[in-house]
C-alpha positions in Angstrom: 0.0 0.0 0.0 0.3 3.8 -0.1 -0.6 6.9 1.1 0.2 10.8 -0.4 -0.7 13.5 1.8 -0.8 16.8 -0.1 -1.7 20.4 0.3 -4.5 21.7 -1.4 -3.2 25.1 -2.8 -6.4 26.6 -3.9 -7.9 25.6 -0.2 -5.8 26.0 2.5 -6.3 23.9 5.8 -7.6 21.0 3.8 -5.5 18.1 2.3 -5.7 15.4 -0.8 -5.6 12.2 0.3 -4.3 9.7 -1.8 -4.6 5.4 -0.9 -3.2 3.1 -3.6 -3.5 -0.9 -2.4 -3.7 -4.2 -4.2 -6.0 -6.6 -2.6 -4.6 -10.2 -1.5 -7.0 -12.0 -3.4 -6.9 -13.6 -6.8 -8.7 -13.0 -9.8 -8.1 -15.4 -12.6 -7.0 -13.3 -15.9 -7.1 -10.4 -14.0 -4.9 -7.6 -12.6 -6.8 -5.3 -9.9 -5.4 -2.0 -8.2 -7.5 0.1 -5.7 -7.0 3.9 -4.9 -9.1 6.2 -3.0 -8.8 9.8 -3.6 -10.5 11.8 -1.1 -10.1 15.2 0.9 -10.0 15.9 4.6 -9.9 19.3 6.6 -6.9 20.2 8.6 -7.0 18.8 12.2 -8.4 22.2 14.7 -5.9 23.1 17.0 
């Protein structure tokens, strides 16, 4: 798996999440990859 945290420029205090994993299971004839793309606000102090 893995995970990149980045700014967003054009909206400060929030972030762009990004999750890439590949599952542990087999599909026969087939390659799968997962992400998740997602944004979350800055933590409040």
């Amino acid at each position: 798996a893995k995970v990149v945290v980045e700014d967003i420029e054009d909206n400060p205090g929030f972030f762009r999440v990004r999750l890439y994993a590949v599952p542990h299971f087999q599909v026969e004839g087939m390659d799968v990859n997962l992400s998740l793309v997602s944004q979350m606000p800055k933590a409040k102090a």
